[in-house]
N, C-alpha and C positions, 0 to 999 in steps of 0.2 A: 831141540833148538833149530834144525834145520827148517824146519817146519813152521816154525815163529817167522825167519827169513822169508821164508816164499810165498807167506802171508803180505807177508809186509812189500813183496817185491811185487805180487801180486796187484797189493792195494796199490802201490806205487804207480803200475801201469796202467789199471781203471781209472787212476784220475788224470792221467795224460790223456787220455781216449776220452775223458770225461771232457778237458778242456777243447780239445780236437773237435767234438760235433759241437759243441756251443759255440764255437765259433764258426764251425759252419752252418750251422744253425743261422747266426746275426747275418751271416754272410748274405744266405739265401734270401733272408729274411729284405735283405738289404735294395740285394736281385730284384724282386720283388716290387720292393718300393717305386724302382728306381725306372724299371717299363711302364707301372701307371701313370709315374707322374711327368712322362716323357710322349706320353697321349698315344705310344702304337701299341695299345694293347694287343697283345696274342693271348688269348684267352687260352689255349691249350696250352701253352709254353709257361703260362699263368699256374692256370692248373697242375702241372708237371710238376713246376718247380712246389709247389705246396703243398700236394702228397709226398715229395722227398724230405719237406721238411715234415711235416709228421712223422715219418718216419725217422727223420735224426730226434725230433722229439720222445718220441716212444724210447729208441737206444738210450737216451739223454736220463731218464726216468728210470727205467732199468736200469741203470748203471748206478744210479743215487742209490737206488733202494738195495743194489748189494754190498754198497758203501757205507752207507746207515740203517743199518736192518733195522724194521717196528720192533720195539720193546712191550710188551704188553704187559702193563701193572696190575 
């Protein structure tokens, strides 16, 4: 039984974490938007910010896939 619990407490904390980068995620994403369309682009500062978001995206994916593991029929 304990072991059902820490599964489940487990899961409980991947999807906090899951919520947490998606929103940093939008965040970033937001970030973003929000230098272009403000005309001083920083192309590096650009860039920066969009390999971290790949990165929270990759975390974001991982974290699904151990959430919902492939079934293979």
């Amino acid at each position: 039984m304990d072991s059902e619990n820490g599964d489940n407490g487990d899961k409980q904390a991947l999807k906090v974490l899951l919520q947490q980068l998606k929103t940093d995620h939008r965040r970033i994403d937001a970030q973003i938007s929000a230098l272009r369309d403000t005309g001083a682009v920083d192309m590096l500062k650009i860039g920066r910010m969009k390999k971290i978001k790949l990165i929270l995206k990759d975390k974001i994916a991982n974290i699904q896939d151990r959430l919902i593991p492939d079934i293979i029929a």
